[in-house]
N, C-alpha and C positions, 0 to 999 in steps of 0.2 A: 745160259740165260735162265730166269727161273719167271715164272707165272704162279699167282698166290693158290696154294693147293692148300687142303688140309685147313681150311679155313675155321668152322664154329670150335673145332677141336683145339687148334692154336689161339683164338680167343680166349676161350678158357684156363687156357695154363695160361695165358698172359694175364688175365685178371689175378689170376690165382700170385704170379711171382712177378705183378707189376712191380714190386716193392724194390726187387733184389736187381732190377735193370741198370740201373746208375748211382750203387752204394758207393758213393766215394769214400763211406766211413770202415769200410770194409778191410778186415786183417788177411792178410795173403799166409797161410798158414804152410803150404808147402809149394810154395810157386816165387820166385823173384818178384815177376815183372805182372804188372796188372795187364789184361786179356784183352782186345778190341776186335769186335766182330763186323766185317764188311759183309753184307745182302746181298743179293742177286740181280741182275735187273729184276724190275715188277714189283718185286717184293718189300720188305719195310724191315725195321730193326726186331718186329715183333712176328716174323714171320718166317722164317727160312734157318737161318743158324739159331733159334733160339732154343730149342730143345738141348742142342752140343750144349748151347752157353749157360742151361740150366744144369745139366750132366757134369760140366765143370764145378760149376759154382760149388754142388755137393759134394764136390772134392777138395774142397778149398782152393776153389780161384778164384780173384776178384774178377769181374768177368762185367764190361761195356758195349753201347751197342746205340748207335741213332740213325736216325730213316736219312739217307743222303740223297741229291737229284730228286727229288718230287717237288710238284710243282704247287701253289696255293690251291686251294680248294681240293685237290686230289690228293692226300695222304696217303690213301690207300697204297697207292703206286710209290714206290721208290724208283730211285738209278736209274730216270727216263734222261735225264737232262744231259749235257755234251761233259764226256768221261771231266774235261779239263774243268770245269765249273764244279765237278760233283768232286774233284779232287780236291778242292780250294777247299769245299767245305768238309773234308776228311779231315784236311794238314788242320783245320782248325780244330776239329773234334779232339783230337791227338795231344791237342795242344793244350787243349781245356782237362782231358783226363789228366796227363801228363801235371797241369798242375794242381787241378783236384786234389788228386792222391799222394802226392811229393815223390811220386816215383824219380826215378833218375831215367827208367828206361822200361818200353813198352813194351809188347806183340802185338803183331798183328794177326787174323785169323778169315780169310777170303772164302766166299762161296762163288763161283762164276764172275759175273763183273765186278763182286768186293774182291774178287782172287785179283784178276787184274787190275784192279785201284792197287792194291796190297802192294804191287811190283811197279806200280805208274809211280805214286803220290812218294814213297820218299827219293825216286829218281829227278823228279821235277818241282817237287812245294819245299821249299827255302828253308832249312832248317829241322827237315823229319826224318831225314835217313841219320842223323845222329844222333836222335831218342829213341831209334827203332832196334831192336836185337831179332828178334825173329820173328819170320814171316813163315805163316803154311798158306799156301793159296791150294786151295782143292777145285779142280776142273777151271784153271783163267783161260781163256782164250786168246792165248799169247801170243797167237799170230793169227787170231783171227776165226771167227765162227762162222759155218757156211748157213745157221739159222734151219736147218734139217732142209738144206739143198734151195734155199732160194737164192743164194748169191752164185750156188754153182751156175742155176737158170739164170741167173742174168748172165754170166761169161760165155754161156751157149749163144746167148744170143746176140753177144757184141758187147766190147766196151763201152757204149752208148746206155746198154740197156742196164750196166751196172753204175753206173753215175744216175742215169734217171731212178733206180732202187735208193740210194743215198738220197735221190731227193724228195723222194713218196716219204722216207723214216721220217725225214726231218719235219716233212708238212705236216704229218699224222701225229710228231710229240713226242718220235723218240731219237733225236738226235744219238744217244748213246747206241744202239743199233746198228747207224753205221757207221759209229767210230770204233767196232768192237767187229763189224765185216768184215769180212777178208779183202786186203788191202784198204784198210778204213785208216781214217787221218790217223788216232791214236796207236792202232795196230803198229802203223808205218812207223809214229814218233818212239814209241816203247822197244822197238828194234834199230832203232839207229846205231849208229857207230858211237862204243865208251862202254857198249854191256847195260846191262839189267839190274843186276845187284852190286847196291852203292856199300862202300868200303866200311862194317863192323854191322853189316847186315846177313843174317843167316836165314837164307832161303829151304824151305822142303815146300814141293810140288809134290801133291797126290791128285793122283787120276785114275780112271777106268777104262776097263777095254773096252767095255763097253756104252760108253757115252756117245749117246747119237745127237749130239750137238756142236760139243767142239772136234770137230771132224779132220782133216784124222785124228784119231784121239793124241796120238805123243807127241802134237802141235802143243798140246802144254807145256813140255819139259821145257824149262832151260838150260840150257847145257852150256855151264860157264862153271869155275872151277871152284868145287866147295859146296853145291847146289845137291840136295838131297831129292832125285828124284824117284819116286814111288810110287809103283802100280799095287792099287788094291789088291788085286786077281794074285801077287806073288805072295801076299801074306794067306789070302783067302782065297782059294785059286775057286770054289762055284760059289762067290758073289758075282750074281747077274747086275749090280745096282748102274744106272743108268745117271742120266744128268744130273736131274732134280733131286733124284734120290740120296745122292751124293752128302747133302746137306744132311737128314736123316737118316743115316746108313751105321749100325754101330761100328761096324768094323772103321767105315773112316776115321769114326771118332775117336776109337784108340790110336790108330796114325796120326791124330791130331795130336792128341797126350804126350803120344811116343815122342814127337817134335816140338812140343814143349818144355816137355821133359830131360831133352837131348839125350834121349834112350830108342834111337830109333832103330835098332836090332828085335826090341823086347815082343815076344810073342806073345798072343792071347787069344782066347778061348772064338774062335770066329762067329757068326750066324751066319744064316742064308742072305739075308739081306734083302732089300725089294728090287725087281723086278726091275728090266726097262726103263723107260720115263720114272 
C-alpha cells in the first residue's frame, strides 16, 4: 500500500511534465503497446509511479496514468474505494486510452494495489484481458497484506476481531483495505478457481525481500505457467529497497523495461537503492 511521500518534490516534476501525462498524440518510438500506470492505494496518477513513467517516456514510451477510487472532494487520495468499483473505472480508462491512441493492444504497469488491479481488472471487467499483453505488477498483494501486522493482531485475537478490522476500514473510507487484507473479499475473489492470468496475457511480478508490507513477501508470486517472477535482490542482491520504495527504486525500473521489453535476462548497472520503507 502506499501513503503520499515525497510530496512538494513530486509537485514539481508534475507541473514541470503535466504536459506529457495523457499525450494521446504521442509516437511510440521503440515500444509497441502504449504504457498504463496503476497507483498505490493513498496515492494519485501523479504521485507514486510517475517518476518510472517519466524515466519511460525519455525513452520513448507513450506512457498513461489517472487517479482511480478517490472519492469527491479528496483528490489527493486515490485507491480508497472497494478494489471492484476502482476496477470498473480502470476497464474504462483502458478503454479510453486504448481508443485514444488506436493501439490494438496495451500494458499495464502496477505499484501495490495498481499491482493487484493489474491482475483483478482483466480477470473480471468484460472485455480488457483481450487488449491487455503485458502486465508487471511490482509488490501486489496477491494474497493479501497483513498492513505491517495489523491483520495478524486481529487473528490473535479471534475471528471476530478480524471482521470487526474489515469494518473499522470500511467506516474510516477505505473499503480497499480490507479487500486487499488477508483474507479480504478481493483477495479471496482474485484466488479462486480458473488461475490469475487470462489467456494472451503476459504476467512478470517483481518483488523484494525486503518488503515489510506485503508479508510474507513471495505472497506476490503467481505461480501459474509462463508467469515471470522476479526478486529484485537476484538481480541486485544489496538493494535494501522496501515497499514504497519499490515505486522509486532504479533497479525496479529497469525490471520494469526488461518486461517490457521482453528481455527479461538483460543486466544493468545496479544502485544501492533506498532503504526500508
Amino acid at each position: 500500500m502506499h501513503l503520499p511521500t515525497l510530496l512538494s518534490l513530486t509537485l514539481t516534476l508534475t507541473l514541470t511534465h503535466a504536459i506529457n501525462i495523457n499525450d494521446f498524440s504521442c509516437t511510440r518510438t521503440n515500444h509497441t503497446n502504449p504504457v498504463i500506470f496503476l497507483h498505490g492505494l493513498g496515492a494519485t496518477f501523479y504521485e507514486d509511479l510517475n517518476f518510472l513513467q517519466y524515466w519511460l517516456q525519455n525513452q520513448g514510451y507513450c506512457t498513461y496514468a489517472s487517479t482511480y477510487g478517490d472519492y469527491p472532494g479528496f483528490p489527493l487520495v486515490g485507491g480508497l474505494k472497494p478494489i471492484a468499483k476502482s476496477a470498473t473505472e480502470i476497464a474504462d480508462y483502458i478503454r479510453e486510452v486504448k481508443e485514444q491512441t488506436g493501439a490494438e493492444k496495451i500494458d499495464l504497469v502496477g505499484h501495490s494495489e495498481g499491482a493487484f488491479q493489474a491482475l483483478y481488472v482483466p480477470k473480471f471487467e468484460e472485455g480488457i484481458s483481450e487488449v491487455v499483453e503485458r502486465v508487471i505488477a511490482i509488490a501486489p498483494p496477491t494474497r493479501g497484506t497483513t498492513f505491517i501486522g495489523l491483520y495478524n493482531l486481529a487473528y490473535i485475537l479471534g475471528d471476530a476481531s478480524r471482521e470487526l478490522v474489515g469494518k473499522v476500514l470500511q467506516l474510516v473510507g477505505c473499503p480497499a483495505c480490507d479487500d486487499v487484507g488477508v483474507d479480504g473479499p478481493a483477495v479471496e475473489r482474485l484466488n479462486e478457481e480458473g488461475g490469475i492470468v487470462q489467456a494472451g496475457n503476459r504476467l512478470t511480478v517483481i518483488a523484494s525481500r525486503h518488503d515489510e508490507m506485503v508479508t510474507p513477501t513471495s505472497t506476490s508470486f503467481v505461480h501459474e505457467e509462463g508467469v515471470n517472477n522476479v526478486w529484485v535482490q537476484d538481480f541486485c542482491p544489496l538493494d535494501p529497497v522496501g515497499h514504497i520504495g519499490e515505486a522509486y527504486d532504479l533497479n525496479v525500473w529497469n525490471l520494469v523495461k526488461n518486461a517490457l521489453d521482453d528481455e527479461p535476462e538483460r543486466r544493468f548497472p545496479c544502485v544501492l537503492g533506498s532503504p526500508g520503507k
